[in-house]
Every structure is written in C-alpha cells, then in structure tokens.
C-alpha positions in Angstrom: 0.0 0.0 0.0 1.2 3.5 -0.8 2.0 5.8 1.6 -1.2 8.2 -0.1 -2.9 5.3 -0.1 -2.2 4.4 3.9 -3.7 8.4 4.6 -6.5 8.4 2.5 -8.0 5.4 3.7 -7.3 6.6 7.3 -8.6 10.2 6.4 -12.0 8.8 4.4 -12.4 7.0 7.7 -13.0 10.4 9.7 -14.4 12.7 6.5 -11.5 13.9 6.3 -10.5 13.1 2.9 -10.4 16.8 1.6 -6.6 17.0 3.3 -5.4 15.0 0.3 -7.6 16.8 -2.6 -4.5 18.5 -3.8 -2.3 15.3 -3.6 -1.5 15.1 -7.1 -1.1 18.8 -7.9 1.9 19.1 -5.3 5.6 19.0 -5.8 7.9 16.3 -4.2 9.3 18.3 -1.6 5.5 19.2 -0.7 4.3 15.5 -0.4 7.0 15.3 1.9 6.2 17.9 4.2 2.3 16.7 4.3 3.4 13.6 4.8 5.0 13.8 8.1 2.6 16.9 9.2 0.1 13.7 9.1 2.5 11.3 10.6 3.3 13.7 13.9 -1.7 13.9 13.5 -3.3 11.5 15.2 -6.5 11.9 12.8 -8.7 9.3 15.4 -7.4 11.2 18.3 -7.8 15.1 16.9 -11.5 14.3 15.7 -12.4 12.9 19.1 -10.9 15.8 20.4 -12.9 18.0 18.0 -15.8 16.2 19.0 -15.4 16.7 22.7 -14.7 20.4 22.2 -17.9 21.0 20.9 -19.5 19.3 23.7 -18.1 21.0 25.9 -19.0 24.6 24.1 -22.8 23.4 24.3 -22.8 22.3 27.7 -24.9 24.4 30.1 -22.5 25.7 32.6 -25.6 28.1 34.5 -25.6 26.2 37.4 -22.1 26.6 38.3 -22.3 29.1 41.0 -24.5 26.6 43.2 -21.6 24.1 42.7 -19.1 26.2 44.0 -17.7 26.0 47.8 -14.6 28.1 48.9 -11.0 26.4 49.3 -11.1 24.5 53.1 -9.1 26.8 55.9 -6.5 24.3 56.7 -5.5 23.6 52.8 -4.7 27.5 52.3 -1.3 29.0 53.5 0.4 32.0 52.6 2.5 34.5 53.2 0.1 36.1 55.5 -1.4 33.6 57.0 1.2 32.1 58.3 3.6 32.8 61.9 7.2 33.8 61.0 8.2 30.5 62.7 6.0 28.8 60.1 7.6 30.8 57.4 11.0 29.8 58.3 10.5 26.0 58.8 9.3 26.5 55.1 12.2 28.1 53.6 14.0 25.6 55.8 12.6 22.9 53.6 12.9 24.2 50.6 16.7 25.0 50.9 17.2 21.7 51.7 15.5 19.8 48.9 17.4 22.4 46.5 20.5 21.7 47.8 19.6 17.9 47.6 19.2 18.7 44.0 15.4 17.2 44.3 13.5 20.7 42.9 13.4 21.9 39.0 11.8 24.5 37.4 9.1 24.1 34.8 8.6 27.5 32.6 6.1 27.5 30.0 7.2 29.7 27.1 5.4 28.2 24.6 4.0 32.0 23.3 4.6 34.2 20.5 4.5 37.8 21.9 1.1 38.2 19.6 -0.2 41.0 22.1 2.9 42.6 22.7 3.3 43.0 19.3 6.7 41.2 18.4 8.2 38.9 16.5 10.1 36.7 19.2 9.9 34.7 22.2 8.0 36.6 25.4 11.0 35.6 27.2 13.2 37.4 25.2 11.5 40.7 26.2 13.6 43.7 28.0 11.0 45.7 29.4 12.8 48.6 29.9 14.9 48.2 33.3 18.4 50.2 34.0 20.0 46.8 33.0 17.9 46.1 29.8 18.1 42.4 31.3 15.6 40.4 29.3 13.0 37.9 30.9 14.9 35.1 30.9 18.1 36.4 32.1 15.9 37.9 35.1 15.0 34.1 35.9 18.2 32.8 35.1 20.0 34.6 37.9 17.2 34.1 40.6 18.2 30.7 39.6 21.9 31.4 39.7 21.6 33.1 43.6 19.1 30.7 44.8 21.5 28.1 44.5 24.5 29.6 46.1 21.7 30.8 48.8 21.0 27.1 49.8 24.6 26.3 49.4 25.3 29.1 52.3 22.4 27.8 54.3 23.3 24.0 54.2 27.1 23.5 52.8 25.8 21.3 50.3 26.2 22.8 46.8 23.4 21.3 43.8 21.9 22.8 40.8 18.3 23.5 40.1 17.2 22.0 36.6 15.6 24.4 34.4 12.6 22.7 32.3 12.1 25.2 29.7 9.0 24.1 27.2 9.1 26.1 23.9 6.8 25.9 20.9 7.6 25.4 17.3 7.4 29.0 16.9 9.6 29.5 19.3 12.3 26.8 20.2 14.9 27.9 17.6 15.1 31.5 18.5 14.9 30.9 21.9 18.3 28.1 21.8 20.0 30.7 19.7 18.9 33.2 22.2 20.4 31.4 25.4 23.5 30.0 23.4 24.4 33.8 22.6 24.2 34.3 25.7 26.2 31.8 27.1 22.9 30.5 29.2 23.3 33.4 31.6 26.0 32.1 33.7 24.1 28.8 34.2 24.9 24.8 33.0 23.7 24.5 29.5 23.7 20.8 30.6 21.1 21.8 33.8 19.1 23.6 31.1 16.8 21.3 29.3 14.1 22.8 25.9 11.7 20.7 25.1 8.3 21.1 22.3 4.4 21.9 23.3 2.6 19.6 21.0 0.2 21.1 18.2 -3.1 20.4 17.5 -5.0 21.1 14.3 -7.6 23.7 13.6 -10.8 22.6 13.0 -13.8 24.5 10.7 -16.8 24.7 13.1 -18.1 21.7 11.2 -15.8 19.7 12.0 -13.5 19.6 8.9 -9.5 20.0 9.9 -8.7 23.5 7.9 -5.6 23.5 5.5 -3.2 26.5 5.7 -1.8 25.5 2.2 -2.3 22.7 -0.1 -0.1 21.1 1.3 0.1 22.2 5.2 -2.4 21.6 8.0 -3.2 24.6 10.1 -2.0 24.0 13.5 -2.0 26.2 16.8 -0.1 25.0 20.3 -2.2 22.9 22.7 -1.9 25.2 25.1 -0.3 25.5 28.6 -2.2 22.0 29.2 0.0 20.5 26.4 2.8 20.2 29.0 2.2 17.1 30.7 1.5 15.4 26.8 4.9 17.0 26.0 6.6 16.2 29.4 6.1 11.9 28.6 6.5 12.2 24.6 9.3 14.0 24.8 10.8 12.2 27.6 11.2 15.2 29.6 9.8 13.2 32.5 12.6 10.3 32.1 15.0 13.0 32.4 13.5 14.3 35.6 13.7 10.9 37.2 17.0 10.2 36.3 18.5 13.0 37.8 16.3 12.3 41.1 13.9 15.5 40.5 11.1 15.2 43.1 9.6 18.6 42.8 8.5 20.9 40.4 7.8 25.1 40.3 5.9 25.7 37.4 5.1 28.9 36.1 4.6 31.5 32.8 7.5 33.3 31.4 5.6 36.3 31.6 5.6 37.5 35.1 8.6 39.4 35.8 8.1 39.2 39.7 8.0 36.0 39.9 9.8 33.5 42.6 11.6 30.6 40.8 11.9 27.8 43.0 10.4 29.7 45.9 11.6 27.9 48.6 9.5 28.7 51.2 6.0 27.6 48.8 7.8 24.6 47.6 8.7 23.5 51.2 5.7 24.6 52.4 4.2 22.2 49.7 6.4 19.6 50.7 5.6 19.4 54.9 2.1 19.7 53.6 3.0 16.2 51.6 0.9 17.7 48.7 1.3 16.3 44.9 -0.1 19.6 43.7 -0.1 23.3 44.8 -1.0 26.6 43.4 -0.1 30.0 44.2 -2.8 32.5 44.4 -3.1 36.2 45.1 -6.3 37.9 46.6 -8.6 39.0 44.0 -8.3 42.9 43.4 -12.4 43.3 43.3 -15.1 41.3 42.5 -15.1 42.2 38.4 -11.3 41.0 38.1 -10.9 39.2 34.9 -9.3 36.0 36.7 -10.2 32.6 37.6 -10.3 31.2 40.9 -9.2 28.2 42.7 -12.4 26.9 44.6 -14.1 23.1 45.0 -17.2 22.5 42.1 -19.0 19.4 43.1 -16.2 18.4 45.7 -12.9 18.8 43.0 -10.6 21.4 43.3 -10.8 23.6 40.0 -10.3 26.8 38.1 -13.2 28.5 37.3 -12.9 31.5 35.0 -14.2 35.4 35.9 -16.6 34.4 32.6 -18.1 31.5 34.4 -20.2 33.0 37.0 -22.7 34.9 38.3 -21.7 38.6 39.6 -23.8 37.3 42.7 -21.3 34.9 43.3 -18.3 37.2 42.5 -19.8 39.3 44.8 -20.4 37.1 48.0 -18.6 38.1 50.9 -17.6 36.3 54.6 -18.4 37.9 57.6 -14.8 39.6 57.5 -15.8 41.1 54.7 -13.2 38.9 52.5 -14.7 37.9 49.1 -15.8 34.0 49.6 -13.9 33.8 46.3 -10.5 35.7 46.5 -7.8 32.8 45.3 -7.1 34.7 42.1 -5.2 32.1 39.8 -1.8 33.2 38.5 -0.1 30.4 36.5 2.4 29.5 38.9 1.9 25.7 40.5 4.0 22.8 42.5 4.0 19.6 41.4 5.7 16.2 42.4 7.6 14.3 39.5 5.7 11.4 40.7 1.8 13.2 40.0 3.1 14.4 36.5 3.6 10.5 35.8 0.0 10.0 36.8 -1.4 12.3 34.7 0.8 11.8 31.4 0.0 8.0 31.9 -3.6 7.6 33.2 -5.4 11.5 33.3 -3.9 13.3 30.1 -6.4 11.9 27.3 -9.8 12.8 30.1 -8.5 16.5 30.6 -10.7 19.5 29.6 -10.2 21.0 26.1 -11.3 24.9 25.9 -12.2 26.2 22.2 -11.5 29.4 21.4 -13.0 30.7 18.1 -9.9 32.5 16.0 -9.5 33.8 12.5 -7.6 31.2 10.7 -5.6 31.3 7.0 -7.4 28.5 5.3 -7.0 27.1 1.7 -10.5 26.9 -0.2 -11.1 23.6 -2.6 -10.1 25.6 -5.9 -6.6 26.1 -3.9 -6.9 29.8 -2.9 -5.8 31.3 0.4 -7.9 33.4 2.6 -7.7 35.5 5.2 -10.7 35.6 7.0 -11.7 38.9 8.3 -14.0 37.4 11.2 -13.6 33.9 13.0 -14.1 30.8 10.8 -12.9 27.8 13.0 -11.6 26.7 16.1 -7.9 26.5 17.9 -8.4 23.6 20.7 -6.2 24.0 23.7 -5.8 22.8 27.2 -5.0 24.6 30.4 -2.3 23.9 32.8 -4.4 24.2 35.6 -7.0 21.4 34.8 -5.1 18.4 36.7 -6.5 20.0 40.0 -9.3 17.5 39.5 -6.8 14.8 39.7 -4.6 15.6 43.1 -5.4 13.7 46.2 -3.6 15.9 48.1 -3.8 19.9 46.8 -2.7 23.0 49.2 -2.6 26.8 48.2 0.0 29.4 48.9 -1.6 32.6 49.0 0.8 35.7 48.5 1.2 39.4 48.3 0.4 40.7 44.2 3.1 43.8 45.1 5.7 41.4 45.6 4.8 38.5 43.6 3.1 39.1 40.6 3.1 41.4 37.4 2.7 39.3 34.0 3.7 41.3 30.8 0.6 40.3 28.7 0.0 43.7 26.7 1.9 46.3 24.1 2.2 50.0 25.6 -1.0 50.6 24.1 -2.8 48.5 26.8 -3.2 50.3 30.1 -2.1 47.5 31.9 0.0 44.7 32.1 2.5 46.3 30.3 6.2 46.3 30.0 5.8 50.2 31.7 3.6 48.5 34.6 6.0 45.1 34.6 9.0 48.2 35.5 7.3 49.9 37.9 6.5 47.4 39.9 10.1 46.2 39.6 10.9 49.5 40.9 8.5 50.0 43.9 9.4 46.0 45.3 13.3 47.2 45.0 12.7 50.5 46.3 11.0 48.4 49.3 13.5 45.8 49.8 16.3 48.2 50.0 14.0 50.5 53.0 13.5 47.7 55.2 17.4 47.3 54.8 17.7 50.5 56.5 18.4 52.4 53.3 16.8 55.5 52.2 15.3 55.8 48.3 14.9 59.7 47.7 12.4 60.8 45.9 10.3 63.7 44.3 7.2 62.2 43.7 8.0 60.2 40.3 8.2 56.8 39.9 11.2 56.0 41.6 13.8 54.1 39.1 15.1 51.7 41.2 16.5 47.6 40.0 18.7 45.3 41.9 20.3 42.6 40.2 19.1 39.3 41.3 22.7 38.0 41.5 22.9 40.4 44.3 19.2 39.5 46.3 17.0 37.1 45.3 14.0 38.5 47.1 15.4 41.4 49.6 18.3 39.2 51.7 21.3 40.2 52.5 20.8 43.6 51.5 21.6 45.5 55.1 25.5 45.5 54.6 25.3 47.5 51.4 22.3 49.5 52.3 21.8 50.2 55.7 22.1 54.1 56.5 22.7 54.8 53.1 21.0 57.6 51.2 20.4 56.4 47.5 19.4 59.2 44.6 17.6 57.5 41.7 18.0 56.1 39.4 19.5 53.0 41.9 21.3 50.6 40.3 22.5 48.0 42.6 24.9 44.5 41.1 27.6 42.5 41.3 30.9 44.1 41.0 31.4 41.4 37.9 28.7 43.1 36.5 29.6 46.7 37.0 32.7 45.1 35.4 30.6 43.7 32.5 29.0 47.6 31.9 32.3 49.0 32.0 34.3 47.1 29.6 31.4 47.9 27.4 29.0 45.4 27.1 25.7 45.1 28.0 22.8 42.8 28.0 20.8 44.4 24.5 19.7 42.4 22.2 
C-alpha cells in the first residue's frame, strides 16, 4: 500500500478526505512535508478531540455558581497567614530539597509575543529596566543566587534544573537566544528545551482547515500541552534520572515572579501535597481572573466568565470575598503526579475552544484570510489536573511582591512592559528601605533595580544598604557586573 494510499484510507475513515484533494497537484518536496505533518496527526485522536470540544461549548455551565464552595481553611497557606516561625520552617525545607538537587523549574514559554506585538519569544523581552536584562536572564539569575543561597544555608552545593518548554514557533530562536548568551552564567547541561505539542484547527463543522495545499493549520495545545509534552518528549525520564522530586511551574511572563520559591515549595512539601498553586487575593469582585475553589467536591479553576456577579460578589463575615484565590499560573508539582497524569489522566483533561480567524485554503486552492472567526484553535489549560490531586494545598501571596505578568503592548493600560517596570521598581525601592536604606524621591516613579545575583528577594541587602542615602536612578549589582558595563558590554539584544 502507498503511503497516499495508507492516509487516505485513514482520512475517508474520519471525513477527512479533503486534506489530500490537492495530492496530485503538489511537488515532491511538498508530499514530503504533508506527509510527516500527518504522521506527527493522530487523525482518530484530533476528531475525538474536536468532537469533545464541541460538547463541551454546548454544555450548560448556569448552574455553576450553586456548585461552587470556597477552598477549606486548613489547605490554604500564605504568606500572610502564616507565623514567622512557620515561614522559616518553610524556607528551611525548601533549601534543603534544593540543595539535595530534588526541585526543578518548569517555565512554559510556549508564546509568540502576539499581544505585545513582536516577533520573538515573550522571554526574550527587555521591558525597559536600567539593565535592559531580558525575561529570561531575570529568571536565570534568581536561579543562579538561589543556588548559592541554599549552598550558604546548608554547605551542600546542587543545581536547580531548568525545564524550559518552547513551541515550534519559538524553540529555535529561543536556543540561539540562550546559546548567545552563554545560558546566563548557568549549566547549559542543567538547562533542558523541550516542544508543546500542536493540535490542528478545526472549521466549526468539523473539517480540519488547510493553511496551504499542502500544510495543516495548527496552533499550540496550550499551557495544558505540558504534561503530553513532558512523557512524549521524555522530559519526565529526564527528571527521574537525575532524582527531580519537585517541580515550580510557572509562565514566562511575570517578571516578579519566585523561581523555585523555597519557602512555597517546602511549604508544599511538609504539607505532603502532589499539587499546589499560588494565588493572590482578588483585586475586586469584576477582576478578569479565575479562581481556585471546589465544584462538586474537586478542586478547580473556574474563569471570571463563568459565573454569576452574585457569586463574585459574596462576601464572609470579615468582609473577604468568599472567592478571592485569584489564579496566577504558577503551581507545584511532584515528579511522581506528573507520571500519573501523562500516563492515566492526560487523554480525560478538559479542552477549551477558542474561536480565532484562521488562513485556510479553499477547494479551488486559494488562500484566505478571514476577516471574522471561521474555525476553532483547541487548547488545554495547565491548571486542569487539579481535579486529579489527592492531596492539593494553596500558597496565597502578596500581588506587590509577587506578581506582574507582561501580557499587553504600551498601548494597553495595563500589564504592560511600563507597569512590569514599575512594579520592579517600587518592590526594590521596598526591599532596599527595610534594609535600613533611604530611596529619595520627588514624587515620580522612583527608578530603582537590583540585580538578582545580588538579592533574590530582599536578603542580605543591610550591609550594602543600611544608613545609606540612594538618589535614583539606583542601580545595585555584582561588581562582575559593574565590570561587565564598564568594559562595554551590555545585555541588549
């Protein structure tokens, strides 16, 4: 049997056959490249994918907010609801698994910078700070000090692997990206890229759309597409070999954020949870994010869009919203519940539609693009193993210190690279005050960055700070660095 024959009987099978119509119009090289685009397509698999999308778009989800019960008391920590003791005996823990060499980081950066409006990698981004340091290079050296910080606290010296999951669109530039860079002072060898799947786009009928005679369109999986990715590109053999317990996954976006936090993922750990997620209180009852709460007994997300403002609205008797765990992409998981799903839960978890405008091919051959949405991109969110965990805690902490994704160009009034800087700014200008420093100002946003190589999150900061008087803009790194600047170069790209 023929290798055209081999597809089109497959593809006739699922009404598919229109994938092949232009079969004998295309060149060798073309054949080729359809060929193993529906090799990689499991055509059974995507149409009962399809299929289940489209259930899921007509279910009735009105009945929701009766569903819905707040997160239990004694399964949600956080920074502020915990005794400094507490706190400590965290970051106790999660020193010592780091230096035991038993916690990685998971970053999804899987996204093309759409919104922001350019052409590479999120990650890649320099929002603007005195140092022009990129995203990545701002999590590469939270990396770099966090490891010599648990090396200080214990005397055991390890490394912290660095899962990094790209997309198609992005894996190339971003290798290039950390090769020219020489990985940021990092292991390339503790630094391991690895694919999100793709899934093809579907007409609302049902038919899988063609982006060119002889190319399927296809669009990520999502931030869901992880733990398919993590088993079929062995990412989760890798783990286990190199005795990786734990797990802090997170979005590349956030420029604030804690990799490898060790007092959640300890926290996480004396907790004995498989599965943990950080949350911030929700700003009001109208902001656009989902929260963490139980639906019919399971933990789960449920989006801003899902429910009723009554329920957004519902208030304790301490006047706390009864819904205030404000998802923000950033989750601990055990090496061993990552197994479970890839191998038992992966193929039952949720798949959202969103309704795009997609480049499609017509039958006479002609290539459109559609001015309003004619098809569907399937995808799956990280956040929809919840369900799954036996064991499930939240860390709840402070948005100032914590979080500030970059999601929008300047246009946007927030979530911005100027909002990502300021809040830079006003954390630093923070840290370096309860040092005993002073931060002068005259009423403008204060311009104010320390390097992470010289504080991860405000330690050790008293000796160069304390009953100093800073004028901005504030500066503070590593004298290799100032040595870096001096001898001319800089982090730009």
């Amino acid at each position: 049997m023929s290798v055209f024959e081999k597809f089109s009987k497959e593809l006739d099978q699922f009404n598919q056959s229109h994938v092949l119509q232009f079969w004998n119009e295309l060149s060798e090289e073309q054949k080729a490249i359809l060929c193993s685009e529906l090799k990689e397509v499991n055509v059974a698999e995507v149409c009962s994918y399809f299929r289940r999308a489209v259930e899921t778009l007509n279910e009735d989800q009105s009945k929701l907010d009766d569903r819905m019960e707040p997160i239990p008391p004694e399964l949600y920590g956080g920074v502020t609801r915990s005794s400094s003791e507490e706190l400590k005996s965290y970051g106790n823990e999660g020193f010592q698994q780091i230096s035991e060499g038993t916690v990685g980081v998971l970053l999804m950066a899987g996204g093309q910078g759409t919104r922001l409006g350019v052409s590479y990698p999120k990650g890649m981004y320099d929002v603007g700070l005195p140092s022009h340091k990129p995203l990545f290079q701002l999590q590469a050296e939270r990396i770099r000090r966090l490891e010599d910080l648990a090396f200080e606290r214990t005397g055991k010296r390890s490394c912290i692997t660095w899962y990094i999951m790209t997309s198609e669109a992005t894996m190339e530039a971003t290798e290039d990206f950390f090769e020219k860079h020489n990985y940021f002072g990092l292991d390339k060898n503790n630094i391991v890229m690895f694919e999100q799947g793709l899934l093809p786009c579907f007409t609302f009928d049902g038919n899988i759309i063609m982006d060119e005679k002889w190319k399927i369109a296809r669009a990520p999986d999502g931030n869901g597409g992880i733990y398919r990715a993590l088993r079929d590109m062995k990412v989760l053999d890798d783990m286990e070999r190199r005795g990786i317990k734990y797990l802090h996954a997170h979005a590349v976006d956030n420029i604030l954020v804690k990799i490898a936090d060790p007092v959640f993922v300890g926290y996480c750990v004396q907790k004995n949870a498989e599965c943990g997620a950080k949350v911030v209180d929700k700003a009001s009852p109208q902001e656009a994010v989902g929260v963490i709460c139980k639906v019919d007994g399971q933990y789960q997300v449920v989006e801003y869009s899902e429910i009723t403002s009554k329920t957004a609205e519902k208030r304790n008797s301490d006047g706390k919203l009864t819904f205030s765990a404000g998802s923000i992409c950033n989750h601990f998981f055990t090496t061993e519940f990552l197994r479970k799903i890839a191998n038992k839960h992966e193929n039952k978890l949720q798949l959202h539609v969103a309704k795009k405008k997609i480049p499609y091919v017509d039958h006479n051959g002609q290539r459109h693009k559609p001015e309003k949405p004619n098809g569907i991109k399937m995808e799956k969110f990280v956040f929809d193993v919840f369900p799954f965990a036996d064991r499930f805690v939240i860390w709840e902490v402070k948005r100032e210190e914590e979080f500030s994704p970059l999601k929008n160009a300047e246009t946007a009034e927030k979530e911005n690279a100027t909002s990502c800087r300021n809040d830079i700014f006003s954390l630093h200008r923070r840290y370096i005050q309860e040092a005993g420093g002073l931060v002068e100002t005259n009423g403008t946003p204060v311009i104010c960055e320390i390097s992470p190589l010289v504080s991860y999150a405000g330690e050790g900061l008293d000796k160069l700070v304390c009953q100093k008087k800073f004028k901005p803009p504030v500066l503070l790194r590593t004298s290799q660095e100032e040595n870096l600047c001096s001898n001319g170069s800089t982090n730009h790209h």
